[in-house]
N, C-alpha and C positions, 0 to 999 in steps of 0.2 A: 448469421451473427447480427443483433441488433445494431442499429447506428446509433449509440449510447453517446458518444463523446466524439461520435464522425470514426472515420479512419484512419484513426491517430498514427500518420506515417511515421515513417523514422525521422525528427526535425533534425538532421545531421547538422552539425559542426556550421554555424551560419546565420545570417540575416536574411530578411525576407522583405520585398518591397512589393505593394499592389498601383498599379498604372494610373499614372496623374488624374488628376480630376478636379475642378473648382470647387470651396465648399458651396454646397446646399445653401440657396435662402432660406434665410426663417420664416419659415411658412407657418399660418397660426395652425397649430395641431403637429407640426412636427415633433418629433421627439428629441428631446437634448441628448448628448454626447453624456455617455456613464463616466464620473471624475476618475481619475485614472488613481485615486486611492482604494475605489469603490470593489478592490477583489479580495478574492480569499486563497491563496495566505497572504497576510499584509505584506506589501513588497517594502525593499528595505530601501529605498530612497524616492519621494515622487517629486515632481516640480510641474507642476500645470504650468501651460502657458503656452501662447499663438493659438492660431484659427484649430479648429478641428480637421482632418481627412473623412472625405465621404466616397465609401468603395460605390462604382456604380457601372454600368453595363460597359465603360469603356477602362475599365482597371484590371490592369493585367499583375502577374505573378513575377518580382523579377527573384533569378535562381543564381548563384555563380552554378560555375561550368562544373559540378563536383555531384556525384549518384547521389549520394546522402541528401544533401540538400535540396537536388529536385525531389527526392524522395518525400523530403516533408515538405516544398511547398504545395507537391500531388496532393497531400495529404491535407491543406491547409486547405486547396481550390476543391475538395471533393465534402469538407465541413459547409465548407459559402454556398457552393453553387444549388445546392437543393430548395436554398430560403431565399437566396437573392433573386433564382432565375440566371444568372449573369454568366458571360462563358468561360472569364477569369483564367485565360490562357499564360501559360508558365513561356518566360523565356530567358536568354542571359543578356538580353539588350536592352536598351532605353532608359527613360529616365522615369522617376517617379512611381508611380505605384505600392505597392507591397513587396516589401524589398529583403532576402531572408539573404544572410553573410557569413562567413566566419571570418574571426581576425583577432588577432592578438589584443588581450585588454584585463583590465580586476575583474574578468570576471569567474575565474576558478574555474572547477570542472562542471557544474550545475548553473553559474550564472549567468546572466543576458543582459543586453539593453534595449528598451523599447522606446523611440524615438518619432514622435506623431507630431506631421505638423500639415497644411495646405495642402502640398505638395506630392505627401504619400507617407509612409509608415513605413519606417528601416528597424527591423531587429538582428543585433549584431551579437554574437555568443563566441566561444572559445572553442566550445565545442558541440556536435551535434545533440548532447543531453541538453546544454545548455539555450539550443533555439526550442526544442522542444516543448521545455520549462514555458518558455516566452512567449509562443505560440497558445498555451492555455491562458494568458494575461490579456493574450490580443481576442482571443476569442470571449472571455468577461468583458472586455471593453465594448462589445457588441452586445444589440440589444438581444434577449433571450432567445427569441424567435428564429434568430439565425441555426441553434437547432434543430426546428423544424424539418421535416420532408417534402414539405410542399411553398411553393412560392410567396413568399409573404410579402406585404407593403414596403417594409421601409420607410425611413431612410437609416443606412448603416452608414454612422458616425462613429468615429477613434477621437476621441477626446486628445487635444493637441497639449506637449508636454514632453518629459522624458521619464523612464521608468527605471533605476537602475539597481538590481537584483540580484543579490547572492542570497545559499540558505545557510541558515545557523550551524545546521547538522547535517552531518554525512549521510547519516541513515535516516529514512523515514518513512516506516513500514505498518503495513497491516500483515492481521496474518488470520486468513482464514481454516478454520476446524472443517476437514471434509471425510473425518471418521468418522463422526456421532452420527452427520446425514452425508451421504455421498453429493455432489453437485458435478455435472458436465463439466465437459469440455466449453460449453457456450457459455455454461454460468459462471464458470471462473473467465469466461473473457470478457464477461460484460461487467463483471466485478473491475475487474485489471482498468478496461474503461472508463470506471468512475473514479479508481484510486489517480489514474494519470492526469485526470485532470484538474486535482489541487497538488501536483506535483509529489505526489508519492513514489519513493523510489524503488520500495523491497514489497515483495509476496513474498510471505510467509506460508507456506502448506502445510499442514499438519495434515502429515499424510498416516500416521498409523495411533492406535488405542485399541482399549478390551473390544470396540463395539465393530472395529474394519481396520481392515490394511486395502490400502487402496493403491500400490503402484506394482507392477508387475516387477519379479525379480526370476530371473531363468533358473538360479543357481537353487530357488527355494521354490517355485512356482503354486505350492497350494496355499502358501501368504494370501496369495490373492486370490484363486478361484473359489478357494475355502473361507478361508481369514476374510476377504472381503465382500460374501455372499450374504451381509446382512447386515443390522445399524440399530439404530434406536429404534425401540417399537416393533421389529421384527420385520421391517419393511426388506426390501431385498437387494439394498447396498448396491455395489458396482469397485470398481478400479480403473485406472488408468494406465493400457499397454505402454508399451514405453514408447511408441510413435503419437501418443494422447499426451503423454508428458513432453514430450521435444516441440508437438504443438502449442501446450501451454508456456515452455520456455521461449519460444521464439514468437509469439505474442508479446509476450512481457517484456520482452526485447526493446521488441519494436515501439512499444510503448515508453520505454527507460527504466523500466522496471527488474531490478534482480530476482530470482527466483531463489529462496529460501527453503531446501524441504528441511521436515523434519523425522525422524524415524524415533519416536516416544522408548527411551530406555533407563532404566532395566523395569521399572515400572509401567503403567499403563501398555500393557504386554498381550492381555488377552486371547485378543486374537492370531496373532503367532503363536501363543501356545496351543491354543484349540487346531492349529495346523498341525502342529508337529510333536508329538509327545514328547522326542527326547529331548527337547528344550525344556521341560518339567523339571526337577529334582526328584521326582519320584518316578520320573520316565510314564507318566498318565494324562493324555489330553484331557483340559475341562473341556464345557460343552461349548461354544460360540455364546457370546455375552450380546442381551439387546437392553438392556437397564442403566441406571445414569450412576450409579455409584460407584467409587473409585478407592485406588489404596489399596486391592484386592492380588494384585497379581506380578509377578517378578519373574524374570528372568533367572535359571539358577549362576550365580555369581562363581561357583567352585568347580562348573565342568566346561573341560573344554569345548564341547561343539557352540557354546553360547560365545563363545570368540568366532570363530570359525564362520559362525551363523554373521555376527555382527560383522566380520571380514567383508563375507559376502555380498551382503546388503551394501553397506558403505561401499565398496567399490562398484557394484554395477549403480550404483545413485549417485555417485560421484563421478563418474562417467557420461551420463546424461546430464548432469548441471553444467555452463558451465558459469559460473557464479562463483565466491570466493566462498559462501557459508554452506556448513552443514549440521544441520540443527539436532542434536542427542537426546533433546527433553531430559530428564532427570528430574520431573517434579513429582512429588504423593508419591516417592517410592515407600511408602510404608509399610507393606509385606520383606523390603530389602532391611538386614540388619545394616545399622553403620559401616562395617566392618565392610562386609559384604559390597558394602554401593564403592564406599573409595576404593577396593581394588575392582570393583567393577569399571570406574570411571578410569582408574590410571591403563587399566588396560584397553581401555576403546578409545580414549583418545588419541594416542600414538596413529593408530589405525585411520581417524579420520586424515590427521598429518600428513600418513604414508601416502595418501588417493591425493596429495595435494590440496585440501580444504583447511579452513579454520573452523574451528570449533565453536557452536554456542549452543550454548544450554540455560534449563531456567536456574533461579538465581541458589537452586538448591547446590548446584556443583559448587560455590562456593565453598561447601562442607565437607568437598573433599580437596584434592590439590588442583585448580586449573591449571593447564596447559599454559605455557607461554603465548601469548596473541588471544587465547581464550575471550570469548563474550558472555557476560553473563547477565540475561534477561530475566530483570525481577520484579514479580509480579504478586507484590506483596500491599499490604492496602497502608491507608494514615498511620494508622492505631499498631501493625506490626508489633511482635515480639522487639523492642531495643536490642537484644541479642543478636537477632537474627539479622536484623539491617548493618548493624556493626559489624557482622562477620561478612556480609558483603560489602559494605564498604574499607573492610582491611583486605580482600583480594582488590578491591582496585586501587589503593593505596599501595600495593604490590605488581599492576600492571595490567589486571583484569577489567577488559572494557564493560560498559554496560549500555544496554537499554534498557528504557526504561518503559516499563506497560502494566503500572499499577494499578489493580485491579476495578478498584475503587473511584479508582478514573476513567482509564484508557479499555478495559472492560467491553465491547459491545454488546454482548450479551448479559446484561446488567439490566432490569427493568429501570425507566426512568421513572414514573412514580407505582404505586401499589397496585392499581389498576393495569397496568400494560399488559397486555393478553400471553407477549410472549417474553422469553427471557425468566434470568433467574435472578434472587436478590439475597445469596449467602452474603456478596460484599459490599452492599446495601445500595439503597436508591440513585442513578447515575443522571440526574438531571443535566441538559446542556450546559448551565455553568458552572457547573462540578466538573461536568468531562474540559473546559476549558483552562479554568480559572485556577493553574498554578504554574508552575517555574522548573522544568527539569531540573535545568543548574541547580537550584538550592534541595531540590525535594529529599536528596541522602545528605545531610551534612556531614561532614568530613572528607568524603569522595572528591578526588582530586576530580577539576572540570576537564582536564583534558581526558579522564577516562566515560565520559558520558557521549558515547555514537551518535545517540539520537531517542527517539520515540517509536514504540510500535503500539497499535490498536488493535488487539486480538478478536477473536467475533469464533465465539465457542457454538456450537450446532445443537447442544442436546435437544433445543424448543424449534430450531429454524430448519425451516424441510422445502425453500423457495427463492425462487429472486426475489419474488416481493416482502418475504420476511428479513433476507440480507437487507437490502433498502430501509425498510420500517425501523432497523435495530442501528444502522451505520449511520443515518441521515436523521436528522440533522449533528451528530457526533462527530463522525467522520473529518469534516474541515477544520470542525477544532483541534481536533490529532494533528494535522498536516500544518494548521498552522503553529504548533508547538516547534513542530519539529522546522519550521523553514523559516518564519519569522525571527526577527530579533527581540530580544527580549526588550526593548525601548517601546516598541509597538506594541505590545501586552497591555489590551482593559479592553477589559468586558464592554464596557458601555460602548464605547467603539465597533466593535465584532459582534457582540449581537444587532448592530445594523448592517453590518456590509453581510453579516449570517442571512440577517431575513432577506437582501436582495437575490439571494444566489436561486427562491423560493422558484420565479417562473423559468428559470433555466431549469430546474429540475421536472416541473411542467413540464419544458419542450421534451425533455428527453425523458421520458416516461420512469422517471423516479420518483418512486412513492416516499412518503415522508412524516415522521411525528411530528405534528404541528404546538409544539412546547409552549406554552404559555410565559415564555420568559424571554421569547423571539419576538417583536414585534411585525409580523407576518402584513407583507402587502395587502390589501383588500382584493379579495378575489384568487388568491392564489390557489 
């Protein structure tokens, strides 16, 4: 596994102190301390002020006496010590240094507070998501380089100040397509990696379509040996046994990350049908689908093994999560009559219930009855049918949550201008301050605000077959998603975030993420 983001331990429940040390003289050539507004998502209170902290070969780890917490200061000393050189030994004694806490304060279940002054650096949280969160704020607070693998100069300065941080949103998720092209086990950790460190909370999997079913289910098992023996282009797919998938959940874990699958129904079907015939209405397998078009394929809604089937599935995947969602798709059923998708939906939702999950779907279930607690992710662009937005915003005016991953925005697979090699542009050109530059809260009018979750940032496969094609489509977009979702909305302008955007530029350097260099970023020299 690459060292993307370090080895982003579990930052349990806590504050983190590194071992005293005098600041640094100003040496001519030294590097100043990064302002501690200077990160991405904008944190939602800063106040500079007093001398800076300088970690240095005599700065130690302090931990309370609690697993979680030495967990992530491990995690925190095993990011430093490859660039510092330093030995940055964890303990629960002494004074000063890097100092990781838990303790009762505003700071909710994601917040923290980062408190740098001379003497050392105290992050104090509520809970172990919440040092976690904090831990990525302390790590922008340092120069790039501290990503590295190899020993670099220095000097590592924490800009002296206090940082105090809650996020907007509950959820705030990507969600990667791993039907269209299959991707590893390594490539969704390295992903997971890079989402944890603007604090994203949810992976999203989109784990089945016409083109692959990719997770292993016992009770169905040619899903996958069949169903997921191929992809776009006719390349030769893969799956994940379900000890691939419990490894991807307990990554994501570790990182703070919820695990999100989805099983695409009663549409985007394909491939379970090409497994199974009597999931057919005519009881006749198509052939395995490797082409990018959609709308083509259903489940049949009137017989019962397609319950039976859907039973199936949902419980052994509901088994392995243990996360509260379980994602139905429901989008482009266009082969499904109306008729047909509502008692389809009324019948498989129950079902998600009974395995103990909630339900989300995209924002087509609106169209039929949501479930009580139901989520409904809509990914629908500016210009939308008015029909169609109204009828989601009258389910959440009824109690139906929403995320929000308009197309036209939140998209990664969006070319940003006409030239981009890869990606598509049905819901047209997604430049970085398009994907920034609006307002969840307002973006449905009428949608009561307390039914808006959050943000998610999809990233569809049909063109991306790479880590370095994820990167090229996610980066530079990616932050502006995460700060939607975690940001206050007071903090919101452009002009502001596309500069602390272009600093994030040589950390992505250190850590070998590639990057659309946007012309509307104003990009370091030399990055």
């Amino acid at each position: 596994m690459t060292r993307l983001l370090g080895s982003l331990l579990l930052l349990a429940a806590g504050a983190i102190t590194v071992g005293a040390a005098p600041p640094a003289p100003q040496d001519a050539g030294q590097r100043t301390a990064t302002p501690l507004g200077r990160v991405v998502p904008a944190p939602a209170s800063v106040q500079p002020g007093g001398a800076p902290y300088r970690i240095t070969r005599d700065t130690r780890i302090r931990v309370d006496d609690n697993r979680e917490v030495r967990r992530v200061g491990t995690y925190l000393a095993d990011i430093l010590r490859p660039s510092t050189g330093y030995r940055l030994p964890l303990t629960a004694h002494g004074r000063g240094g890097v100092r990781l806490r838990l303790a009762e304060g505003p700071f909710g279940a994601e917040g923290y507070r980062l408190h740098s002054g001379a003497d050392g650096v105290t992050l104090t949280a509520r809970t172990p998501a919440g040092l976690f969160h904090g831990v990525q704020t302390l790590r922008q607070l340092l120069p790039a380089a501290v990503e590295k693998n190899r020993v670099q100069p220095g000097p590592w300065q924490i800009a002296g100040g206090t940082v105090q941080d809650t996020p907007r949103y509950p959820y705030r998720g990507a969600m990667l397509d791993v039907s269209r092209h299959f991707f590893t086990v390594d490539q969704v950790e390295r992903y997971i990696d890079e989402l944890a460190l603007y604090k994203i909370n949810a992976l999203h999997l989109h784990l089945s379509d016409d083109q692959g079913w990719r997770i292993a289910v016992d009770s169905w098992p040619r899903l996958a040996t069949y169903g997921g023996s191929t992809q776009v282009g006719g390349g030769p797919g893969g799956h994940y046994t379900k000890a691939d998938y419990r490894e991807i959940v307990r990554y994501a874990a570790s990182r703070y990350l919820e695990v999100v699958p989805e099983i695409d129904m009663p549409g985007h079907t394909n491939a379970a049908l090409a497994s199974y015939a009597q999931l057919n209405c005519d009881g006749t397998a198509p052939p395995l689908y490797t082409g990018t078009e959609v709308g083509f394929s259903s489940l049949c809604a009137n017989k019962p093994v397609t319950y039976h089937f859907a039973d199936d599935v949902i419980r052994e995947l509901a088994a392995l999560t243990p996360g509260r969602y379980l994602h139905i798709g429901g989008d482009e059923a266009h082969s499904t009559s109306h008729a047909d998708y509502v008692t389809f939906m009324d019948r498989v939702q129950p079902i998600v219930a009974r395995y103990g999950k909630k339900v989300i779907g995209w924002h087509q279930l609106t169209g039929a009855t949501p479930a009580k607690g139901a989520v409904a992710q809509y990914w629908g662009l500016d210009d939308t049918d008015p029909a169609e937005k109204a009828q989601v915003v009258k389910a959440a005016q009824h109690g139906t949550g929403l995320i929000l991953s308009p197309a036209d925005r939140l998209y990664l697979d969006m070319k940003y201008t006409a030239d981009t090699p890869l990606g598509q542009d049905w819901a047209g050109l997604v430049e970085v301050r398009r994907a920034y530059d609006w307002d969840p809260g307002a973006y449905l009018p009428g949608a009561p605000a307390s039914a808006v979750r959050g943000v998610e940032a999809p990233l569809w496969t049909e063109t991306i077959r790479t880590s370095a094609d994820i990167d090229h489509m996610a980066f530079p977009r990616l932050p502006g998603a995460a700060e939607l979702g975690w940001s206050p909305a007071a903090t919101h302008d452009w002009s502001a975030y596309r500069t602390r955007l272009a600093a994030q530029a040589p950390r992505w350097d250190a850590l070998g993420i590639g990057y659309y260099r946007s012309p509307q970023v104003p990009w370091p020299t030399g990055s």
